[in-house]
Gaussian input, Z-matrix of N, CA and C with variables (Angstrom, degrees):
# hf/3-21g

backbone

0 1
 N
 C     1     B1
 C     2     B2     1     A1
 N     3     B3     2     A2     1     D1
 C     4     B4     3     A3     2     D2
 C     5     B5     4     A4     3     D3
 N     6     B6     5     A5     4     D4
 C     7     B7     6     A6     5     D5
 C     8     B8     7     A7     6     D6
 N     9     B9     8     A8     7     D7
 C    10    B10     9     A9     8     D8
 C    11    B11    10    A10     9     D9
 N    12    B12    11    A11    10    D10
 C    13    B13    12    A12    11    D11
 C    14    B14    13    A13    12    D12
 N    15    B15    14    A14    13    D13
 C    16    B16    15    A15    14    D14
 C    17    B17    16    A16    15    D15
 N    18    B18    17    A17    16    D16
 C    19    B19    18    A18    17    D17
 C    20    B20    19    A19    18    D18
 N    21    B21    20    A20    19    D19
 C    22    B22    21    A21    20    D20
 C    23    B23    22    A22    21    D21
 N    24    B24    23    A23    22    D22
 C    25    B25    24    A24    23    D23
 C    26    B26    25    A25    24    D24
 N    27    B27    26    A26    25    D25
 C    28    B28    27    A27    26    D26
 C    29    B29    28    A28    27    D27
 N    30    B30    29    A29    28    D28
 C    31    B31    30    A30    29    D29
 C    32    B32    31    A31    30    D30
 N    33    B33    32    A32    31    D31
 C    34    B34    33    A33    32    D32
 C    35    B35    34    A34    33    D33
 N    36    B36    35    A35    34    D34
 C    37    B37    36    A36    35    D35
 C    38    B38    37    A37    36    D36
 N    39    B39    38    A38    37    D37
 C    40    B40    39    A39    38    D38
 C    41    B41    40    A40    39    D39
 N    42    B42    41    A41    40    D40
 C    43    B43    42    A42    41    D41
 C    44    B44    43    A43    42    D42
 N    45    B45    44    A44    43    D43
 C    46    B46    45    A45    44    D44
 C    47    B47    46    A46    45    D45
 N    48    B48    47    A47    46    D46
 C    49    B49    48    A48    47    D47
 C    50    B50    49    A49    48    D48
 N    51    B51    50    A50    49    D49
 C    52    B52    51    A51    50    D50
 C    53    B53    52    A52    51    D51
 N    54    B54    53    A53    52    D52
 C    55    B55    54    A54    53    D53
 C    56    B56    55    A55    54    D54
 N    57    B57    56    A56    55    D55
 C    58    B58    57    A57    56    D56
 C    59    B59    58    A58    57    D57
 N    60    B60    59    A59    58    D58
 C    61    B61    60    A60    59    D59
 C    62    B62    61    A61    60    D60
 N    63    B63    62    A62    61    D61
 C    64    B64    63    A63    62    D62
 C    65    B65    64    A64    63    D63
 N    66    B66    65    A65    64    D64
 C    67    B67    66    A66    65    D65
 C    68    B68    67    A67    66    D66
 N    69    B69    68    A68    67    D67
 C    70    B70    69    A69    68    D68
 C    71    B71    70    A70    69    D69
 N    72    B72    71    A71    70    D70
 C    73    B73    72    A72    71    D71
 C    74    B74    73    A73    72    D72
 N    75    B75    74    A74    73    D73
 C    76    B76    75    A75    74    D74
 C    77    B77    76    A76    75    D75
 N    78    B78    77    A77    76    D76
 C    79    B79    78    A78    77    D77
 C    80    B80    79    A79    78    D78
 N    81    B81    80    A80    79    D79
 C    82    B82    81    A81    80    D80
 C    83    B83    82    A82    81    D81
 N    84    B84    83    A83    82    D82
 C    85    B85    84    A84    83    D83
 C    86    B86    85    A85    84    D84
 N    87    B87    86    A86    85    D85
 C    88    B88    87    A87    86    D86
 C    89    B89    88    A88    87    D87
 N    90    B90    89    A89    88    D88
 C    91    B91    90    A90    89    D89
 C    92    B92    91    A91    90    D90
 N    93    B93    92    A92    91    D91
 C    94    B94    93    A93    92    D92
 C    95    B95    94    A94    93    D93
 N    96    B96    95    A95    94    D94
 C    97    B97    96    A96    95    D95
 C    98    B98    97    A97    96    D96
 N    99    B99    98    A98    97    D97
 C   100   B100    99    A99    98    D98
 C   101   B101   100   A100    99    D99
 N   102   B102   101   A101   100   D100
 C   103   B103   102   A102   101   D101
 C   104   B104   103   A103   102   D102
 N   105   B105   104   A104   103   D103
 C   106   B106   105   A105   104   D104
 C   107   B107   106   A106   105   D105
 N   108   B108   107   A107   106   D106
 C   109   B109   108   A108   107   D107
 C   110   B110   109   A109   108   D108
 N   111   B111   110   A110   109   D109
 C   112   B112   111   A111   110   D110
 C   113   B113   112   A112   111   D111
 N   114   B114   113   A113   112   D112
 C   115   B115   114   A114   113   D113
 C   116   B116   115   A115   114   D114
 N   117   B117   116   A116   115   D115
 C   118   B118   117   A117   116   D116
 C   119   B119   118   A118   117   D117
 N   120   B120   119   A119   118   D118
 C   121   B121   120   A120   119   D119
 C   122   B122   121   A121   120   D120
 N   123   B123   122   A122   121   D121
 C   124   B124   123   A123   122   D122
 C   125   B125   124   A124   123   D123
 N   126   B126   125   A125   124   D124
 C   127   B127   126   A126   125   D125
 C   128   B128   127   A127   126   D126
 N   129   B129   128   A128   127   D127
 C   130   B130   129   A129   128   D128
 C   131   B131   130   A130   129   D129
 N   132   B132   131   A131   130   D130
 C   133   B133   132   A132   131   D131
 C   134   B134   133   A133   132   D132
 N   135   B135   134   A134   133   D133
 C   136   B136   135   A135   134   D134
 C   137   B137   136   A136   135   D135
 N   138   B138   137   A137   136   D136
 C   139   B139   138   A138   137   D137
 C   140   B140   139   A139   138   D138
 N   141   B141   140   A140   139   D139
 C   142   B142   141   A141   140   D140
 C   143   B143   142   A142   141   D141
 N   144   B144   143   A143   142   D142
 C   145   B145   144   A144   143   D143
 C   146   B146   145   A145   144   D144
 N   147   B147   146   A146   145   D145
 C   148   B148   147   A147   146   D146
 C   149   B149   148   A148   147   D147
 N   150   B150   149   A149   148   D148
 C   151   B151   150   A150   149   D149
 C   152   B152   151   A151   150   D150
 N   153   B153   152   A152   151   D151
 C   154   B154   153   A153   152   D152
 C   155   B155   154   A154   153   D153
 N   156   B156   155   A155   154   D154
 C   157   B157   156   A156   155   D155
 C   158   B158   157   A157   156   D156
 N   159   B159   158   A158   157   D157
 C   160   B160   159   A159   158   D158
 C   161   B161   160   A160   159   D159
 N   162   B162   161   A161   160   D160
 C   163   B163   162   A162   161   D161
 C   164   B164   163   A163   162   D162
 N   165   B165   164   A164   163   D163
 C   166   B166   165   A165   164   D164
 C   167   B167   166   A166   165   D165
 N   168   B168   167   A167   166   D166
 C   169   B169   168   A168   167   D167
 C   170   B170   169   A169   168   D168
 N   171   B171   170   A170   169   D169
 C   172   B172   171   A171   170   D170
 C   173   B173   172   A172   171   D171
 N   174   B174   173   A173   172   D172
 C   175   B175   174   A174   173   D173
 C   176   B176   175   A175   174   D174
 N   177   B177   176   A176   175   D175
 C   178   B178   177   A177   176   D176
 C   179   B179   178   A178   177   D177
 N   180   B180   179   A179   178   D178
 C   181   B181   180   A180   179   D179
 C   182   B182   181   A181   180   D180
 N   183   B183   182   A182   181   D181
 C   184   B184   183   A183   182   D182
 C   185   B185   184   A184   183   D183
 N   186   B186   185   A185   184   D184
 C   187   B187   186   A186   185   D185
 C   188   B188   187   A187   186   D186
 N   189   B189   188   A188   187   D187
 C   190   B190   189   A189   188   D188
 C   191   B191   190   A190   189   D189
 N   192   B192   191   A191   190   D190
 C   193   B193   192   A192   191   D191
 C   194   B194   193   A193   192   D192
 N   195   B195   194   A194   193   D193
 C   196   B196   195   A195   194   D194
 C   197   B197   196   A196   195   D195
 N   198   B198   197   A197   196   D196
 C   199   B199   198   A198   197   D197
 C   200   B200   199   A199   198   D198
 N   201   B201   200   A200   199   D199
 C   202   B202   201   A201   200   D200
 C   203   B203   202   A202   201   D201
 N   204   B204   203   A203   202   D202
 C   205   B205   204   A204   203   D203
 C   206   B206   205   A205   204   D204
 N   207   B207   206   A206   205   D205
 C   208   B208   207   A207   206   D206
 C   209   B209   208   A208   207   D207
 N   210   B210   209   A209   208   D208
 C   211   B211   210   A210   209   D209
 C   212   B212   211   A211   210   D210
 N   213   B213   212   A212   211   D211
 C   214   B214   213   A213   212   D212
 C   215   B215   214   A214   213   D213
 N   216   B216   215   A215   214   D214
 C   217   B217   216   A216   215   D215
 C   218   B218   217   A217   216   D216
 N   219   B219   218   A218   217   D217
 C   220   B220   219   A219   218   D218
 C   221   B221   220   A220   219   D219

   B1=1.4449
   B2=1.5284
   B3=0.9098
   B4=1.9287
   B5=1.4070
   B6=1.2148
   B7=1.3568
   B8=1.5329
   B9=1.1723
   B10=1.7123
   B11=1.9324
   B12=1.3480
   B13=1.7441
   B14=1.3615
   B15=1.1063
   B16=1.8307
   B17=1.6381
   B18=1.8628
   B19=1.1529
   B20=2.1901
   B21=1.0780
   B22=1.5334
   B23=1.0613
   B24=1.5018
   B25=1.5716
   B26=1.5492
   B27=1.5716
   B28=1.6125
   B29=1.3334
   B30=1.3342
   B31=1.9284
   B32=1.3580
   B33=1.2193
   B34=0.9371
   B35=1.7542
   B36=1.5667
   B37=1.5040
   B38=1.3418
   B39=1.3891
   B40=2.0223
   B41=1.4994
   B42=1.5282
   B43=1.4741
   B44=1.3504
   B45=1.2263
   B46=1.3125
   B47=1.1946
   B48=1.1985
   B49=1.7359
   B50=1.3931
   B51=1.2074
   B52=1.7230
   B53=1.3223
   B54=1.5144
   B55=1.0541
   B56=1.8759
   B57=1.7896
   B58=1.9007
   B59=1.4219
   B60=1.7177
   B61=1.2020
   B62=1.4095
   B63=1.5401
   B64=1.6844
   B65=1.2872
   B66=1.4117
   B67=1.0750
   B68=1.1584
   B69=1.3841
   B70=1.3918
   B71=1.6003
   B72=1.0830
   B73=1.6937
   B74=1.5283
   B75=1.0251
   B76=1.5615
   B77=1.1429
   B78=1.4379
   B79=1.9107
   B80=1.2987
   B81=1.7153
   B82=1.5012
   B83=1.6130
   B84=1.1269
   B85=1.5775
   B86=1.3549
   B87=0.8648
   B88=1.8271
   B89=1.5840
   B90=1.6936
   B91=1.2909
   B92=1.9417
   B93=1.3865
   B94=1.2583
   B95=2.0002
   B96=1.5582
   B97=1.5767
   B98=1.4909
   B99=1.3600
   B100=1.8145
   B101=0.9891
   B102=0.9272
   B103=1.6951
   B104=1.6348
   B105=1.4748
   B106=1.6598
   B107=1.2199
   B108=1.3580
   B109=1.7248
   B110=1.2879
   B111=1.2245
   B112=1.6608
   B113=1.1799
   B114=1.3693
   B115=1.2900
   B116=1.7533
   B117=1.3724
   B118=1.5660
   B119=1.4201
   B120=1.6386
   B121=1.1437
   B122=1.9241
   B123=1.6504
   B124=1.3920
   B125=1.4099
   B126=1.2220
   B127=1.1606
   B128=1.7922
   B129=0.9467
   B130=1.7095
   B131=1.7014
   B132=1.1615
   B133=1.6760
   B134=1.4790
   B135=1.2487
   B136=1.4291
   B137=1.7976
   B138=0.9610
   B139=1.7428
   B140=1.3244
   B141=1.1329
   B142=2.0165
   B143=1.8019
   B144=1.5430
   B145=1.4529
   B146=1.7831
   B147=1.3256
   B148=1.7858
   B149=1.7618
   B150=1.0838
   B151=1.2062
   B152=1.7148
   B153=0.9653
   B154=1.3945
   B155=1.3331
   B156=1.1267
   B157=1.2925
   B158=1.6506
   B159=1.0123
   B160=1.1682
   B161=1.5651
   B162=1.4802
   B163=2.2071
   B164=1.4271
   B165=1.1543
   B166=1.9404
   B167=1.9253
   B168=1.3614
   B169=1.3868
   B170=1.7745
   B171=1.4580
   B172=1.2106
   B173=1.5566
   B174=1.4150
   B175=1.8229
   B176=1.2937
   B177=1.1772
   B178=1.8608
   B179=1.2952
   B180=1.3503
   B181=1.2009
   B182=1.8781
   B183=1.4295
   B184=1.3168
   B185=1.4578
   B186=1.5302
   B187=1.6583
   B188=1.6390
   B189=1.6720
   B190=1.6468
   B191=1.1555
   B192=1.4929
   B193=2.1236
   B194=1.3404
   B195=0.6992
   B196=1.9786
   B197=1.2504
   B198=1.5186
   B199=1.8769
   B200=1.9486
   B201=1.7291
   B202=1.7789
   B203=1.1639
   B204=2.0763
   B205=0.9393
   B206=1.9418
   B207=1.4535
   B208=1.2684
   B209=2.0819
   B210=0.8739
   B211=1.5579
   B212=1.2711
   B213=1.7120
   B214=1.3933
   B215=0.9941
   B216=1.9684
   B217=1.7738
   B218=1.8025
   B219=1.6187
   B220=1.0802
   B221=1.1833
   A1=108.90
   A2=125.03
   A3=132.61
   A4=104.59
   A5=102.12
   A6=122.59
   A7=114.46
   A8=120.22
   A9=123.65
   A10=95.70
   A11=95.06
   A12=86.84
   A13=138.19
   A14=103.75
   A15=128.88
   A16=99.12
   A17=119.82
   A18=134.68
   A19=96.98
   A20=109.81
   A21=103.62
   A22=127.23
   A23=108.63
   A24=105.70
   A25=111.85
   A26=102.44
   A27=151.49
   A28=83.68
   A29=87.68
   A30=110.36
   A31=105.05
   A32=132.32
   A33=127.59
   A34=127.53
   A35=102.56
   A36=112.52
   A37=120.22
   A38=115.94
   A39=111.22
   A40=99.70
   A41=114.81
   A42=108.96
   A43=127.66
   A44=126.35
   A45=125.74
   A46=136.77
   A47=116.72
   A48=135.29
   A49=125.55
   A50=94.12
   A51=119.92
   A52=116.86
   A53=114.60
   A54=96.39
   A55=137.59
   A56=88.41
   A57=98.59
   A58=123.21
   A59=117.29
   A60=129.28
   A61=134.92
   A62=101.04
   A63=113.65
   A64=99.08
   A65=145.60
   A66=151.23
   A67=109.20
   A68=128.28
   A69=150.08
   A70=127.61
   A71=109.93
   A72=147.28
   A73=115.51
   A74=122.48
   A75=125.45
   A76=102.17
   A77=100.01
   A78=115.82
   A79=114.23
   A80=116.42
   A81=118.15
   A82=97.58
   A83=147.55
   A84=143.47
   A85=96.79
   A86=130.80
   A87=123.48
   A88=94.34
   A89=100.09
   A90=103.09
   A91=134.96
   A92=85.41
   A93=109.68
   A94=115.00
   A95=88.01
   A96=101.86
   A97=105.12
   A98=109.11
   A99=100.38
   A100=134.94
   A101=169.84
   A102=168.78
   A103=113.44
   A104=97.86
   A105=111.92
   A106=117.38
   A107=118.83
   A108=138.48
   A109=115.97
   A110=143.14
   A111=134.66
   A112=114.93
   A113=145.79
   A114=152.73
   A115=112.21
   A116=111.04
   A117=106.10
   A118=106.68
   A119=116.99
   A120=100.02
   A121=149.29
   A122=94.41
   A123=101.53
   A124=112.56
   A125=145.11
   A126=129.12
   A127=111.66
   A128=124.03
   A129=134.64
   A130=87.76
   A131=119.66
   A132=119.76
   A133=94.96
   A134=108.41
   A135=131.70
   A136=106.57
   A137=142.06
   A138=130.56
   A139=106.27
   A140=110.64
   A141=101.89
   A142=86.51
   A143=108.50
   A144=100.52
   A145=146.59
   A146=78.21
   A147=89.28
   A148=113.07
   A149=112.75
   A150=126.66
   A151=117.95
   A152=106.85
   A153=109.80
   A154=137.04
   A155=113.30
   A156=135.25
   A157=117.44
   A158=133.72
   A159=126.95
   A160=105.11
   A161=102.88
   A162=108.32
   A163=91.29
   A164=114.26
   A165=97.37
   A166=95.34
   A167=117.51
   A168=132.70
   A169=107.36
   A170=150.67
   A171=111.77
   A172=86.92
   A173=111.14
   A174=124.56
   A175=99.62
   A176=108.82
   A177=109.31
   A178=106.22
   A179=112.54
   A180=119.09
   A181=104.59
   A182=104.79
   A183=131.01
   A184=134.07
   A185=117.07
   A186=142.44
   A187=86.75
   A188=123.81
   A189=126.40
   A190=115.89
   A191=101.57
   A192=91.49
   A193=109.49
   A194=116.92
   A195=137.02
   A196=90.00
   A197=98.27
   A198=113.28
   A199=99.83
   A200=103.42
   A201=80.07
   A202=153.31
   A203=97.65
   A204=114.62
   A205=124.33
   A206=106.40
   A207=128.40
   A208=106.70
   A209=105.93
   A210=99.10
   A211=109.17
   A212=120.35
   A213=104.13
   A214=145.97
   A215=98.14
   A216=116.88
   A217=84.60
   A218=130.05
   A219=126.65
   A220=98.87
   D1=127.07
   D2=169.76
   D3=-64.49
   D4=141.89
   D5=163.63
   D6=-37.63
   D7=-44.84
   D8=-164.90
   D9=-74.46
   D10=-46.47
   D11=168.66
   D12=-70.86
   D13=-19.34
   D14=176.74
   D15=-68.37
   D16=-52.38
   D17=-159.36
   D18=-82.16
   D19=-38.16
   D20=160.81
   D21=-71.05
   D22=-36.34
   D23=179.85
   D24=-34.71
   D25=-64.99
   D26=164.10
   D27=2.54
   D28=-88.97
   D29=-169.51
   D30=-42.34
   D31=-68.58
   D32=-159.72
   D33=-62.00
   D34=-37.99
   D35=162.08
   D36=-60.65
   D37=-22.85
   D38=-172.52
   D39=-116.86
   D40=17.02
   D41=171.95
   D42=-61.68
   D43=-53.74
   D44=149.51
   D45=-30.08
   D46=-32.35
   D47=171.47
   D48=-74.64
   D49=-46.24
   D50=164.00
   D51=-60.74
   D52=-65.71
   D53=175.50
   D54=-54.62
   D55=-38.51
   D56=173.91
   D57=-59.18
   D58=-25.11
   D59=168.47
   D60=-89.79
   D61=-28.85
   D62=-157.62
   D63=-144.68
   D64=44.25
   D65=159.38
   D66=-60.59
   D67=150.77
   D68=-162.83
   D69=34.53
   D70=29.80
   D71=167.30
   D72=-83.03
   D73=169.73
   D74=154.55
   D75=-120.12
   D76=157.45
   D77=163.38
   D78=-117.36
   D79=164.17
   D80=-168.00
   D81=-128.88
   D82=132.01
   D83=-139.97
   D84=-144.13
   D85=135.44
   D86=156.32
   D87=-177.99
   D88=150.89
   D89=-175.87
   D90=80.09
   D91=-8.10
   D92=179.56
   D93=81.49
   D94=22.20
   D95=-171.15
   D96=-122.97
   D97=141.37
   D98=155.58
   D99=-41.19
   D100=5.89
   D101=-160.60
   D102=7.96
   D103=-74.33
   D104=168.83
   D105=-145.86
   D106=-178.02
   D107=178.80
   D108=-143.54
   D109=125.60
   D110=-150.49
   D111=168.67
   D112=138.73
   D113=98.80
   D114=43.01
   D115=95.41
   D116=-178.45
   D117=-27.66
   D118=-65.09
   D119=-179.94
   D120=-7.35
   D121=-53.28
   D122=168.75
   D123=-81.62
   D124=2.50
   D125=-158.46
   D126=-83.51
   D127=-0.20
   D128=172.77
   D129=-75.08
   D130=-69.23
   D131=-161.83
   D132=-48.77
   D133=-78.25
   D134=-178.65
   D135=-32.00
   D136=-43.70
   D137=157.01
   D138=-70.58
   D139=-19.87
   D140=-168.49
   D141=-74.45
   D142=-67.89
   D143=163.04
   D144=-28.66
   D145=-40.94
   D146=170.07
   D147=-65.83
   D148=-53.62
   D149=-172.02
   D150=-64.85
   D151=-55.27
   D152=136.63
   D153=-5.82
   D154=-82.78
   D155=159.51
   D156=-62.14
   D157=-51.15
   D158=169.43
   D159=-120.23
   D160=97.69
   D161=177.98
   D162=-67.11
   D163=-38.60
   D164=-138.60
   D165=-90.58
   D166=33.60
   D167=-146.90
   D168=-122.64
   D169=145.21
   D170=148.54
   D171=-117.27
   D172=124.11
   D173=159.85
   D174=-17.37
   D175=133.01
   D176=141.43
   D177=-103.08
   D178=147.72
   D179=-169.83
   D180=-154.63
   D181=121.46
   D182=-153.74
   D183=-150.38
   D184=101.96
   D185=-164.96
   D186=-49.86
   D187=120.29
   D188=163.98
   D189=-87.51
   D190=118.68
   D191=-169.54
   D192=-75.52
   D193=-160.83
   D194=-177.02
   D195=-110.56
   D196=161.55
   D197=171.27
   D198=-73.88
   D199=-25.58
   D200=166.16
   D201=-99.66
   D202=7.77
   D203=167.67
   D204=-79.70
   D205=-11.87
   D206=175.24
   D207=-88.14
   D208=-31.11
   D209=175.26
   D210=-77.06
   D211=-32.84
   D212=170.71
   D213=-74.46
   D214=-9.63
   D215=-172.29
   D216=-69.33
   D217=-52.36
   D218=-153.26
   D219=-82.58

């Protein structure tokens, strides 16, 4: 399995969680692991970090909506 699928899987299994906890945050993914959760702001460190840690990796990196930003898509 590639990294980029390992790193969606990721996403996709703790989406629900994320969103109920950590909505309107970003996340930093690599490795098929969380890395971090934070404030756009950090998110330059936070891939420089990712990458780092996993070279042979590309981060996913992804805005967590709110439960009210999801009622309005529907």
């Amino acid at each position: 399995m590639s990294a980029h699928s390992r790193n969606h899987r990721c996403f996709t299994q703790y989406f629900s969680r994320l969103v109920a906890h950590m909505g309107g945050r970003w996340v930093v993914m690599a490795g098929g692991h969380i890395l971090w959760i934070g404030p756009k702001q950090s998110l330059k460190r936070m891939v420089s970090e990712a990458r780092t840690r996993y070279p042979e990796d590309t981060p996913l990196v992804a805005p967590i909506p709110t439960d009210q930003d999801l009622q309005h898509i529907l």
